[in-house]
C-alpha positions as a Markdown table, in Angstrom:
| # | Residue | x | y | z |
|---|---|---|---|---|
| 1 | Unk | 101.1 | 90.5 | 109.5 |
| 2 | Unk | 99.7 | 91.4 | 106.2 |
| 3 | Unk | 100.7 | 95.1 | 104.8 |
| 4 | Unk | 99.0 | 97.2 | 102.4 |
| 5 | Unk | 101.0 | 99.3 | 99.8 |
| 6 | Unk | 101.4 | 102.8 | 100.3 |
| 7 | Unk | 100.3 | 105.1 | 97.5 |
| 8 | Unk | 101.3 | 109.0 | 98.3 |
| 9 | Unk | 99.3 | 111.3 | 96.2 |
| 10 | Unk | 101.9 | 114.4 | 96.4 |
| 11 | Unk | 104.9 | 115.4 | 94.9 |
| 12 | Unk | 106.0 | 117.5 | 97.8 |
| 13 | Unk | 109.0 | 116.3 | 98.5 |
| 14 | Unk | 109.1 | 117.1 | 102.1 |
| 15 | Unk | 106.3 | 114.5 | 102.7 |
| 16 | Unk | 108.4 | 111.8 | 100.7 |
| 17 | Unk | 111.1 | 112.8 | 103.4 |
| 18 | Unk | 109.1 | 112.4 | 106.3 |
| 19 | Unk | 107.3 | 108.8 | 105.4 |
| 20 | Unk | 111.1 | 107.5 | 104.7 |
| 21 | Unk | 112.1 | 109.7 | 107.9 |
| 22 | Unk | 109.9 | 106.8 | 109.7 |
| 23 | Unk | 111.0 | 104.3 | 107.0 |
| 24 | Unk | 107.3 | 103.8 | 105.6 |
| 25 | Unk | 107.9 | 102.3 | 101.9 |
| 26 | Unk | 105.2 | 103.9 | 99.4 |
| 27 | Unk | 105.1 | 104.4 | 95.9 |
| 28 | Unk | 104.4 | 107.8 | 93.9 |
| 29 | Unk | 101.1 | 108.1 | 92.1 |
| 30 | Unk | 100.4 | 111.7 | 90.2 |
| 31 | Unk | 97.3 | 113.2 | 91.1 |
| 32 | Unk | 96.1 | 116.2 | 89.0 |
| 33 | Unk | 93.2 | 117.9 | 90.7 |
| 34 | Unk | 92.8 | 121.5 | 90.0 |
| 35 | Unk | 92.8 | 123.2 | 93.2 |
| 36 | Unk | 91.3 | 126.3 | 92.0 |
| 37 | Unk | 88.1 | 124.9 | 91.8 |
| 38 | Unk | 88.1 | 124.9 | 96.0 |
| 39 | Unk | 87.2 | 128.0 | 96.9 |
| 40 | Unk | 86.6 | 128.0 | 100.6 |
| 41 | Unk | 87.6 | 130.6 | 102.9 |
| 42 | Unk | 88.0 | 128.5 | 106.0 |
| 43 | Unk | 91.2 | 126.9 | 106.5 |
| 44 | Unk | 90.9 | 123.8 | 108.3 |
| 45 | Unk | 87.9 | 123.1 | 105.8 |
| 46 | Unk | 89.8 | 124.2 | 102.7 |
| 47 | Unk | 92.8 | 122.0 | 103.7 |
| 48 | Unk | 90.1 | 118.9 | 104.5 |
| 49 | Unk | 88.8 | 119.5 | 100.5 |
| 50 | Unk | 91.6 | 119.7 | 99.2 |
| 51 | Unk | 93.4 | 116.7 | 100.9 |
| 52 | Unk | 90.3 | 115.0 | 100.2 |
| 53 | Unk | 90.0 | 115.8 | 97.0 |
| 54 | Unk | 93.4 | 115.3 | 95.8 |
| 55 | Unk | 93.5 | 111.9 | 96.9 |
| 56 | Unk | 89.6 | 111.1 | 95.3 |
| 57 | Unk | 92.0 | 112.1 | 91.9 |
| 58 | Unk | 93.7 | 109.2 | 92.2 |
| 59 | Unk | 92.9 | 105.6 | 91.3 |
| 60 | Unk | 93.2 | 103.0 | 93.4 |
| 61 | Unk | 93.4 | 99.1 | 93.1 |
| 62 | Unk | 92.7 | 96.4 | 95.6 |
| 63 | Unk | 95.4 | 96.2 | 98.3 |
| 64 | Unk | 96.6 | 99.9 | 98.1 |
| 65 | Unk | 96.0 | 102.6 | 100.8 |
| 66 | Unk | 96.0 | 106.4 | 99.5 |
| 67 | Unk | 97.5 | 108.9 | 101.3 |
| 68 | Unk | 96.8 | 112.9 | 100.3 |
| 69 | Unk | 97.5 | 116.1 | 102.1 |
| 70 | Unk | 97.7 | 119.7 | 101.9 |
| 71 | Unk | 98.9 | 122.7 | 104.0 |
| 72 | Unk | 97.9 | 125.9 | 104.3 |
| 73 | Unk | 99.3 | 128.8 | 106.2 |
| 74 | Unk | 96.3 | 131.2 | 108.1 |
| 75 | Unk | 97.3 | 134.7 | 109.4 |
| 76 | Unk | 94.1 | 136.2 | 110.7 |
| 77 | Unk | 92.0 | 134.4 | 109.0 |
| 78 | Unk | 93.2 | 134.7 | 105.7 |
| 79 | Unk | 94.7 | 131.7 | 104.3 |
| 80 | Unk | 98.5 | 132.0 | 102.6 |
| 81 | Unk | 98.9 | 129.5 | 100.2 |
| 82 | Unk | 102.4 | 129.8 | 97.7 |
| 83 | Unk | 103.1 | 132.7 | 96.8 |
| 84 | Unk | 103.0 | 134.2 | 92.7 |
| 85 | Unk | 105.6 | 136.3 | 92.6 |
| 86 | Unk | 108.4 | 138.5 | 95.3 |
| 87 | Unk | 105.5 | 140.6 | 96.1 |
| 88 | Unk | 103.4 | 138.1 | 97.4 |
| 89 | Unk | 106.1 | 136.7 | 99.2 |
| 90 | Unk | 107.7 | 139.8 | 100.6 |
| 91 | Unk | 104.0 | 141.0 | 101.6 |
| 92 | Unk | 103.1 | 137.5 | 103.1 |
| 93 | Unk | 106.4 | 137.4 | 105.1 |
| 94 | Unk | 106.2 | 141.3 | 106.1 |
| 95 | Unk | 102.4 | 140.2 | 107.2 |
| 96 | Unk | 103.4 | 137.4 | 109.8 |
| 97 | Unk | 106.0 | 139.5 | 111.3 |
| 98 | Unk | 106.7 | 139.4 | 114.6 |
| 99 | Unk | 103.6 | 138.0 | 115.6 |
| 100 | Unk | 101.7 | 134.4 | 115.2 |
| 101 | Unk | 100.4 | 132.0 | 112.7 |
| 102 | Unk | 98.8 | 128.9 | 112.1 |
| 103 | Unk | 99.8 | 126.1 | 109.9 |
| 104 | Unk | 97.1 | 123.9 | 109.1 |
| 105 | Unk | 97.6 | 120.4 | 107.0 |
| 106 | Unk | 94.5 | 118.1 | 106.2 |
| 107 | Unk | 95.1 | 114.5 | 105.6 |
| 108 | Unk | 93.3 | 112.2 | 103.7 |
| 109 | Unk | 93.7 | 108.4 | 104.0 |
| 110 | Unk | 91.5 | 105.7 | 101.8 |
| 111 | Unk | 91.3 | 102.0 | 101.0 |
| 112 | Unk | 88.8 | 100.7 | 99.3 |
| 113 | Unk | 86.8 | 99.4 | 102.9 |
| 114 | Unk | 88.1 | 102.9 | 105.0 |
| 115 | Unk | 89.0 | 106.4 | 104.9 |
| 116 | Unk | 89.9 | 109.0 | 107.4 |
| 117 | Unk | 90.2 | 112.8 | 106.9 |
| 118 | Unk | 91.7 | 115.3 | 109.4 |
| 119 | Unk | 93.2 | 118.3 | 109.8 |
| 120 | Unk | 96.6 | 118.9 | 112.3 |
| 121 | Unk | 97.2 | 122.6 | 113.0 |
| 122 | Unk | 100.6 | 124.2 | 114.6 |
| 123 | Unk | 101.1 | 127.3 | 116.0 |
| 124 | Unk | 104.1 | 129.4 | 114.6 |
| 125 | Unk | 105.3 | 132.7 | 115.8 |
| 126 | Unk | 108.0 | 134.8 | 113.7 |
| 127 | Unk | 110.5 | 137.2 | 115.3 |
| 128 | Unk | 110.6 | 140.6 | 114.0 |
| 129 | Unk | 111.9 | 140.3 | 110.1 |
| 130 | Unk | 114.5 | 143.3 | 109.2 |
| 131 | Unk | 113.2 | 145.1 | 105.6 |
| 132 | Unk | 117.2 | 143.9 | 104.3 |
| 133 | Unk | 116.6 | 140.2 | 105.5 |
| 134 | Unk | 113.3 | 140.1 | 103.6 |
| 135 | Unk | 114.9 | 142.2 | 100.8 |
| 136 | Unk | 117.6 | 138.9 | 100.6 |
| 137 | Unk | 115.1 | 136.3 | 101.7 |
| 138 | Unk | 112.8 | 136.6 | 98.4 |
| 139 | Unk | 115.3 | 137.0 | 95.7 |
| 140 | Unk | 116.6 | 133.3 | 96.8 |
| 141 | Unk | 114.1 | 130.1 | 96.0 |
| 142 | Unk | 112.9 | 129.1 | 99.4 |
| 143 | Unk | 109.9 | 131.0 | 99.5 |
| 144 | Unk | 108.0 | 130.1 | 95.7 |
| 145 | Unk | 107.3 | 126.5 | 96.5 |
| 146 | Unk | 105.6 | 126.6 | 100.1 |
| 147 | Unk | 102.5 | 127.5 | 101.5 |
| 148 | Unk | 103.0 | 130.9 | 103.9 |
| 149 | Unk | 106.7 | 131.5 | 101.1 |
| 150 | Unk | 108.5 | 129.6 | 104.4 |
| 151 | Unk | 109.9 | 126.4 | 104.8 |
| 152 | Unk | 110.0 | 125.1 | 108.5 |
| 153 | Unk | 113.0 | 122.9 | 107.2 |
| 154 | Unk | 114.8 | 125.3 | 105.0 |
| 155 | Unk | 115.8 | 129.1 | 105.2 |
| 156 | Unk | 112.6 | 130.3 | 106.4 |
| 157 | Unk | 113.9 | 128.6 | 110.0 |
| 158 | Unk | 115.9 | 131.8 | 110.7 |
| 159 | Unk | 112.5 | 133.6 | 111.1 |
| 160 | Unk | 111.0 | 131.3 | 113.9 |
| 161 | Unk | 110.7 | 132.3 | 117.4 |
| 162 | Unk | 108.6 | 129.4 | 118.7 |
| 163 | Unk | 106.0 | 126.8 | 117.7 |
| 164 | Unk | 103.2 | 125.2 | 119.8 |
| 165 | Unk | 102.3 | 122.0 | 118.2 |
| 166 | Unk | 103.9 | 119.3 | 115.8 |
| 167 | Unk | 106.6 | 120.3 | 113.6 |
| 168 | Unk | 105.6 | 118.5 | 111.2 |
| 169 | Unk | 102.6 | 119.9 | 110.3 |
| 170 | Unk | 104.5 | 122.9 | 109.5 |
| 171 | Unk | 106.4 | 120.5 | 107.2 |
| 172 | Unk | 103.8 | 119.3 | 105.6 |
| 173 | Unk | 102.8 | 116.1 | 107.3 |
| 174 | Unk | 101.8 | 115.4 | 110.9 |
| 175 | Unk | 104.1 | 112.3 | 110.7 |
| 176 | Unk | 102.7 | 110.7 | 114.3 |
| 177 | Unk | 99.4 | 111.1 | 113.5 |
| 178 | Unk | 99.7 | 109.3 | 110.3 |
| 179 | Unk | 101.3 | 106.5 | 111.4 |
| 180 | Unk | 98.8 | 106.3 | 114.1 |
| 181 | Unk | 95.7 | 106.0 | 111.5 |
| 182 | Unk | 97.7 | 104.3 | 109.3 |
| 183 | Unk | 97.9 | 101.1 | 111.2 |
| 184 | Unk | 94.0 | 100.7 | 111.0 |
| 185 | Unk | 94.7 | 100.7 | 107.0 |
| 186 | Unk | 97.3 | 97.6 | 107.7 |
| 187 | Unk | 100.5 | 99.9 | 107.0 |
| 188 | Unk | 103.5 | 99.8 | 109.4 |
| 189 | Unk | 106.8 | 101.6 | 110.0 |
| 190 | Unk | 109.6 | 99.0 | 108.6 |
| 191 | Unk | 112.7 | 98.9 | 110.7 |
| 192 | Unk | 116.1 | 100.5 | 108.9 |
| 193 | Unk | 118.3 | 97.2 | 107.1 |
């Protein structure tokens, strides 16, 4: 079985966690698209252009698969991306309360013969969040590097009730998915030494 080589287009390194999670080898490549020139308003497209986007920023040789992604965190239709400042986080956080959320990640995945694009979205619902947890929550780092100011995997745990779909969209990567479209792109789990 021939394999293709693995390029991830991110340096989130939650999604290098969850490709060794399922011990898929890939390399790093830096892409630097500037994704304030993506202006949409709808999430599941936004995510799509971006992912898309991100991974068209890279270049790729013969033999190599690209893989790109991006998450975005929609309250009511308005899309929280990482927040600036305590602010931002405390007033995103305060937001999504008590109540439910969608995480939405869009993955891009190209050869040069293929390419598939799609978006994964999870349900999330926070309990109530006390003023003095928030108060402690954005003076520590979690929040300043993740879309929504939560991580699934880090601190920002403590403040989820429930979720309805796959974790690890909320992570940052729908990790079954991809390996599912991956295999059309010749790319296979290896098993553990």
């Amino acid at each position: 079985m021939t394999s293709n080589n693995l390029i991830l287009a991110s340096s989130s390194p939650r999604r290098q966690e969850v490709l060794n999670q399922v011990h898929i080898p890939f390399s790093l490549r830096k892409q630097n698209f500037d994704e304030s020139l993506i202006t949409e308003t709808d999430p599941h497209k936004k995510v799509e252009q971006l992912a898309w986007n991100k991974g068209k920023d890279v270049h790729i040789q013969d033999g190599e698969v690209i893989l790109s992604a991006d998450t975005v965190v929609s309250y009511q239709g308005k899309i929280f991306e990482k927040p600036a400042s305590e602010d931002e986080a405390r007033e995103m956080m305060r937001s999504m309360s008590g109540d439910v959320h969608e995480v939405i990640t869009g993955v891009y995945i190209c050869s040069k013969e293929n390419e598939v694009l799609f978006t994964e979205t999870t349900e999330v619902e926070f309990w109530e969040i006390a003023e003095e947890e928030l108060d402690w929550y954005v003076k520590t780092e979690d929040p300043y590097d993740k879309a929504g100011a939560y991580g699934i995997q880090s601190l920002g745990a403590m403040f989820v009730k429930r979720i309805n779909g796959d974790y690890y969209t909320v992570m940052g990567l729908p990790v079954s998915r991809v390996v599912k479209e991956l295999k059309d792109f010749s790319i296979y789990p290896f098993p553990p030494n």
